[in-house]
C-alpha positions as CSV (number, residue, x, y, z in Angstrom):
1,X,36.9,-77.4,-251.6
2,X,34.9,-75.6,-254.1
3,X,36.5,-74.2,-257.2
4,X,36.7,-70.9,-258.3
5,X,36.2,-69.2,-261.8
6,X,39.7,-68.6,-261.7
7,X,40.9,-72.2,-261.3
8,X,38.4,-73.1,-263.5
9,X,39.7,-70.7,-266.1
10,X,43.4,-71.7,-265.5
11,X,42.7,-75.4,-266.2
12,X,41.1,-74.4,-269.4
13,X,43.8,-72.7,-270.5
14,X,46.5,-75.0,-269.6
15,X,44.3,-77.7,-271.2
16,X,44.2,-75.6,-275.1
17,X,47.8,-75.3,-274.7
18,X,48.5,-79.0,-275.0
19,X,45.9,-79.4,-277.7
20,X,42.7,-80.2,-275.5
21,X,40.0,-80.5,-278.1
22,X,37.1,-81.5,-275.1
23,X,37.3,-81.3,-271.5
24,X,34.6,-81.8,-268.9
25,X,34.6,-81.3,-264.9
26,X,33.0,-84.3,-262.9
27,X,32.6,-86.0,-259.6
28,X,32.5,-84.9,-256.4
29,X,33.4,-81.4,-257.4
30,X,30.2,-80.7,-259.4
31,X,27.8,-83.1,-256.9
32,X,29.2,-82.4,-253.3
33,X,32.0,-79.2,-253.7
34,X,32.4,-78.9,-249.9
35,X,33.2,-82.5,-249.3
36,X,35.6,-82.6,-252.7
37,X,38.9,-83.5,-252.0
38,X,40.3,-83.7,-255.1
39,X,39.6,-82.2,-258.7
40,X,37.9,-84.8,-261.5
41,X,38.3,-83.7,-265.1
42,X,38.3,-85.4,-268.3
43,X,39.9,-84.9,-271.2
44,X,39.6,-85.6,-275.0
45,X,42.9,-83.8,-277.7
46,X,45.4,-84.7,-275.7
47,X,47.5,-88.5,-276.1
48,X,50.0,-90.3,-274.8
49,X,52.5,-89.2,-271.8
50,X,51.5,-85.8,-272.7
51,X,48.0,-86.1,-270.8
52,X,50.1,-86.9,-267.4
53,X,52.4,-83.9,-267.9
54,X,48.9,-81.9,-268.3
55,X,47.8,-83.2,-265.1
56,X,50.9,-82.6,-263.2
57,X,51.1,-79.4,-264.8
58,X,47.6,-78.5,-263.8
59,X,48.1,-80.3,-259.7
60,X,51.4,-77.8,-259.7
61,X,49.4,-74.3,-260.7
62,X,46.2,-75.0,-258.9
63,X,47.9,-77.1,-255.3
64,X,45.1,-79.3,-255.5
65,X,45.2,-83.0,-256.3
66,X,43.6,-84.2,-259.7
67,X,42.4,-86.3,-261.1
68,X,42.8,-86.5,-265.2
69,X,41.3,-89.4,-267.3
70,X,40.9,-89.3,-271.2
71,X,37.6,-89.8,-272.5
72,X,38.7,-91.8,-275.9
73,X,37.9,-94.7,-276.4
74,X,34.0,-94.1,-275.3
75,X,32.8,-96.3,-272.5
76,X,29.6,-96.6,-270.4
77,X,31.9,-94.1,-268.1
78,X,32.8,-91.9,-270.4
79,X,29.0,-91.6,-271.6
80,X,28.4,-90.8,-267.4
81,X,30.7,-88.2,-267.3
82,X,29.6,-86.5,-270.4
83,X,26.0,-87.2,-268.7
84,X,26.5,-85.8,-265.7
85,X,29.5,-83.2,-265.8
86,X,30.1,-79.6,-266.3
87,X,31.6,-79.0,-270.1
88,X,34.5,-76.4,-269.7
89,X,35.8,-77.2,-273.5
């Protein structure tokens, strides 16, 4: 399930619209795109209940399960996905 500019693009726009200040596309979707079966992006600007209703809103446009995860506080896997993902914000 690779993804295309255009996904890519929509996320990023959905994500400024509820304040995303960083956000950062990792896991199987960067490493192994044709075995992906979901979408793994994190996420720094955005608190609270309002980072769920950014995922759902993001799982509705794109009809592809994700998964969103905040990257505040910092932590040994926060550092690996700023390591090792693709920076879209």
């Amino acid at each position: 399930m690779p993804i295309t500019q255009a996904q890519i693009e929509k996320i990023v726009s959905l994500a400024r619209s509820y304040g995303a200040t960083r956000l950062i596309l990792f896991g199987s979707i960067i490493e192994k795109p044709t075995e992906a079966r979901d979408v793994d992006i994190a996420c720094d600007g955005v608190a609270g209940w309002k980072l769920y209703e950014l995922a759902a809103r993001i799982e509705e446009e794109l009809h592809t399960p994700l998964d969103l995860v905040p990257l505040s506080p910092p932590s040994r896997f926060t550092r690996y996905i700023e390591s090792k993902g693709k920076i879209l914000i």
